[in-house]
GUDREN-367075 format. One record per residue (C-alpha): residue in one letter; x negated, y negated, z. Coordinates in Angstrom, 3 decimals. Layout:
! residues N
+---+----------+----------+----------+
! r !       c1 !       c2 !       c3 !
+---+----------+----------+----------+
! A !        X !        Y !        Z !
...
+---+----------+----------+----------+
***
This chain:
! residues 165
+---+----------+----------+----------+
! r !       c1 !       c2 !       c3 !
+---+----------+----------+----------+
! X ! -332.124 !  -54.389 !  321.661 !
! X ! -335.311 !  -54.926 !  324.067 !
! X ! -332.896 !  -53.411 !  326.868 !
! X ! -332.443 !  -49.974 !  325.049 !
! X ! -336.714 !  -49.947 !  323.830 !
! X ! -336.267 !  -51.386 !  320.561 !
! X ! -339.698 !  -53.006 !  319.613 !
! X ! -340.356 !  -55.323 !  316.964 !
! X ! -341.800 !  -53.728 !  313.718 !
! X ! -345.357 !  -54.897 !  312.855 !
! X ! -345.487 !  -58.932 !  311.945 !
! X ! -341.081 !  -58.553 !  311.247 !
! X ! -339.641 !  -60.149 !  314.010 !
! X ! -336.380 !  -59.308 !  312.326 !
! X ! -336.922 !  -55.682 !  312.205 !
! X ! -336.062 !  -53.153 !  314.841 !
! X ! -337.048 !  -49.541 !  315.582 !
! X ! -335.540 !  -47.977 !  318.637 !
! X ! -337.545 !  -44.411 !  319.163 !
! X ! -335.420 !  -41.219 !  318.847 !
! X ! -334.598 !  -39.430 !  321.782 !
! X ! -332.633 !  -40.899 !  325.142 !
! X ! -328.808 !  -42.406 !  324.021 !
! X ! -329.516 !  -41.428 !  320.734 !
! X ! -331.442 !  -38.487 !  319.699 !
! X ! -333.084 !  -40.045 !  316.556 !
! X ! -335.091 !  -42.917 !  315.652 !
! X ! -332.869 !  -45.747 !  314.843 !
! X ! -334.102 !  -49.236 !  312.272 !
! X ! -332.221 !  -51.966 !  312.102 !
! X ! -333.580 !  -54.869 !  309.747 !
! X ! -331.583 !  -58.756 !  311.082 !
! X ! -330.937 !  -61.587 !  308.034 !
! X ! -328.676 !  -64.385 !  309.339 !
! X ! -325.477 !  -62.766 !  310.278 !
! X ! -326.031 !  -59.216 !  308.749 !
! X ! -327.608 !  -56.204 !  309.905 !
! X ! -329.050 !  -53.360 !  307.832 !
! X ! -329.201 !  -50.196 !  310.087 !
! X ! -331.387 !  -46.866 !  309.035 !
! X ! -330.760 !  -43.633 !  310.930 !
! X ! -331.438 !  -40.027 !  309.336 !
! X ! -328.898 !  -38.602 !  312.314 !
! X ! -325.530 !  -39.623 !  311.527 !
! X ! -323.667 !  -38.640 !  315.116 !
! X ! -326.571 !  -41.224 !  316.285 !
! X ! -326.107 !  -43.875 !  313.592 !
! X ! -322.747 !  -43.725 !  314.796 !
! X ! -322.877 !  -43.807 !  318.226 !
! X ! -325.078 !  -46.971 !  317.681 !
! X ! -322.846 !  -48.841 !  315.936 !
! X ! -320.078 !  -48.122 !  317.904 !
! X ! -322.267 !  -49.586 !  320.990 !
! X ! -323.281 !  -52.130 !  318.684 !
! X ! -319.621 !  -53.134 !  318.115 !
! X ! -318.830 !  -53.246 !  321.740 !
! X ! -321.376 !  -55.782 !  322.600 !
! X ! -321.076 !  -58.120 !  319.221 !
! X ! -318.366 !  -58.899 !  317.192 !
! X ! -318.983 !  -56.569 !  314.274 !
! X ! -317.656 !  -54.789 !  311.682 !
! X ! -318.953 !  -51.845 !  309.616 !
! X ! -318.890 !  -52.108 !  306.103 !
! X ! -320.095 !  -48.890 !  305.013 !
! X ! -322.905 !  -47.758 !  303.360 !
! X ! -324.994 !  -50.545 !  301.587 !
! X ! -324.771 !  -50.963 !  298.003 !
! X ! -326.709 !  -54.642 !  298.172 !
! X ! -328.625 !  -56.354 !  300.302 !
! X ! -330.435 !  -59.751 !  300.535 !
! X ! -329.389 !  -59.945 !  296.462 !
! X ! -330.566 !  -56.455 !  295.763 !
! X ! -328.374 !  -53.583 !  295.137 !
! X ! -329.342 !  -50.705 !  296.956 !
! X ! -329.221 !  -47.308 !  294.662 !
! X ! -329.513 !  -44.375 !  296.576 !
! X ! -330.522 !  -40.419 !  295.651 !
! X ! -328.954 !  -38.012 !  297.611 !
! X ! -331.134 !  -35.074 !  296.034 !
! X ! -334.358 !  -37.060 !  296.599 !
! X ! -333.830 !  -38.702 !  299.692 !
! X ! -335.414 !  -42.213 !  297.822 !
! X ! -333.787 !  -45.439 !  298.129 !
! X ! -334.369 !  -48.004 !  295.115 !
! X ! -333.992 !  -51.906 !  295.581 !
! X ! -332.601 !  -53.577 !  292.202 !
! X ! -332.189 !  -56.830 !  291.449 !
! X ! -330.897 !  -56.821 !  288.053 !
! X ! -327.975 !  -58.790 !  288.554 !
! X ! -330.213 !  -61.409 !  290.427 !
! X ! -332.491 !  -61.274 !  287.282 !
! X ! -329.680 !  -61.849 !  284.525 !
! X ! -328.366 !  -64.728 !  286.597 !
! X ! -331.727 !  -66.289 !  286.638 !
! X ! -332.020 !  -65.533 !  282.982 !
! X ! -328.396 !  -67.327 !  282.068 !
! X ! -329.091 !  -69.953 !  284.444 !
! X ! -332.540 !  -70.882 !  282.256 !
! X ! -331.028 !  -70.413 !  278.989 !
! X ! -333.508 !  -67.175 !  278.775 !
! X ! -330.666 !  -64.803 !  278.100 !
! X ! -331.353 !  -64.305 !  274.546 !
! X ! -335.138 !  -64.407 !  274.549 !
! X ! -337.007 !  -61.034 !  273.402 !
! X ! -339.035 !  -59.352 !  275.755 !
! X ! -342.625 !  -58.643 !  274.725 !
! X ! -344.967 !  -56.067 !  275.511 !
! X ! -347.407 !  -57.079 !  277.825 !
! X ! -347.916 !  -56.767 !  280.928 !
! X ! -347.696 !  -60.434 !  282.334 !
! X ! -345.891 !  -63.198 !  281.543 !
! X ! -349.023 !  -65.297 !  282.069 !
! X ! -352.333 !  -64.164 !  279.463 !
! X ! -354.954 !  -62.406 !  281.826 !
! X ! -357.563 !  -65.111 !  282.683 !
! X ! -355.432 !  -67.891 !  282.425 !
! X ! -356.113 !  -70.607 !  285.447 !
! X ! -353.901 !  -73.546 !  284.974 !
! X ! -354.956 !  -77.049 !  286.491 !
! X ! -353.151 !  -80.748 !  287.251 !
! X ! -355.404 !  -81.288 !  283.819 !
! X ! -352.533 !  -79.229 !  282.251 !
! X ! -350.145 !  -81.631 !  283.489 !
! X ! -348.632 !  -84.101 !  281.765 !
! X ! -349.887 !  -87.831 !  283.064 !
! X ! -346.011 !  -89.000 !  283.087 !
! X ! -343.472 !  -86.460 !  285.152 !
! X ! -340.317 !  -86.049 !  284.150 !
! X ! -338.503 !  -85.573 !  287.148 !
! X ! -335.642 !  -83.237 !  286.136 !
! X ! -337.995 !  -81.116 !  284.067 !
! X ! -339.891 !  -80.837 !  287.493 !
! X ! -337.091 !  -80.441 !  289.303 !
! X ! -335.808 !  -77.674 !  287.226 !
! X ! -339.865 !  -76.164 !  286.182 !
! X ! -339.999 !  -75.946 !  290.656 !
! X ! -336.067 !  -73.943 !  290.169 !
! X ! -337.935 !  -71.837 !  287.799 !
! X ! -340.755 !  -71.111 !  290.061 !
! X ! -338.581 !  -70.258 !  293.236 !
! X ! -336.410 !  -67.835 !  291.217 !
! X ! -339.471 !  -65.904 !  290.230 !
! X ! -340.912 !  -65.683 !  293.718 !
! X ! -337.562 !  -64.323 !  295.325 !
! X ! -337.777 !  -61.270 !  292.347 !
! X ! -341.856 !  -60.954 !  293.298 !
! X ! -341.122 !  -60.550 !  297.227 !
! X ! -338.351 !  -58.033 !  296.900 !
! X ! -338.473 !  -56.277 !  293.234 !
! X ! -341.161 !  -57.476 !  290.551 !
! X ! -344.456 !  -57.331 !  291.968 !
! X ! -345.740 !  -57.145 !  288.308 !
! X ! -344.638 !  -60.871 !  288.154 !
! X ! -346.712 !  -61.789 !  291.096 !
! X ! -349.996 !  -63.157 !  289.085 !
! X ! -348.252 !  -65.075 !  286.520 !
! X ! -346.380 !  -66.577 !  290.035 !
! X ! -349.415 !  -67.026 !  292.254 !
! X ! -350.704 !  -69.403 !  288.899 !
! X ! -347.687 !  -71.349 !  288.739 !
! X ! -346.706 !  -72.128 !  292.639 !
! X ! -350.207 !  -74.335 !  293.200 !
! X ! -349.124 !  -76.121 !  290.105 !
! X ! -345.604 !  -77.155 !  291.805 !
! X ! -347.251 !  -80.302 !  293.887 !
+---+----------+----------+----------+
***
């Protein structure tokens, strides 16, 4: 990718932008995870061409347009141009997993009251180790739907993750 101009994007090692213009006449994005590539191009001769290089150099395949990624499906508006990231699937699972499926949402904002600071005081002095194990489960399920979906759930996260130790 370094070969064709491609420079890293920002802190993302793992994403790509290759400047429009040269081979292929518009700017090209490709974003790495493990073995799968996401790949962005508003040209689609260009988008083409790219993966067709792509597929000549790596053994590839193209599965079409996304419809998820990374656990999120990826909802797209033609008339709008916007892309939305979903994970509603990813949430129910979590949900069922939990035994949460049947719980009724309320109407605030947070999960966690506004001011609320928890502390190792709000510990209990004797751990129960699967309780932990599966209160930490709980925790790492909420912080994959805060870094790709449900930044409202961020606070109520930020107060429980210190409290994993």
């Amino acid at each position: 990718m370094r070969e064709q101009g491609s420079l890293t994007v920002e802190f993302e090692d793992l994403v790509w932008s290759l400047p429009g213009g040269g081979l292929y006449c518009s700017r090209i994005t490709v974003s790495a995870h493990i073995d799968d590539l996401l790949i962005a191009c508003t040209n689609k001769d260009a988008l083409e061409l790219f993966k067709h290089d792509l597929c000549k150099c790596f053994d590839c395949t193209d599965e079409g347009k996304v419809s998820q990624y990374l656990g999120c499906e990826v909802i797209f508006n033609s008339k709008g141009g916007k892309v939305t990231l979903r994970q509603k699937v990813y949430a129910e699972l979590v949900l069922l997993m939990y035994g949460m499926w049947g719980c009724v949402p309320v109407t605030v904002k947070t999960p966690l009251e506004p001011g609320t600071r928890l502390s190792k005081a709000d510990s209990p002095k004797q751990i129960n180790s699967a309780l932990q194990c599966r209160y930490q489960g709980m925790v790492g399920h909420i912080s994959f739907l805060v870094s790709c979906t449900r930044q409202d759930l961020a606070f109520a996260y930020a107060e429980l993750w210190p409290t994993l130790g």
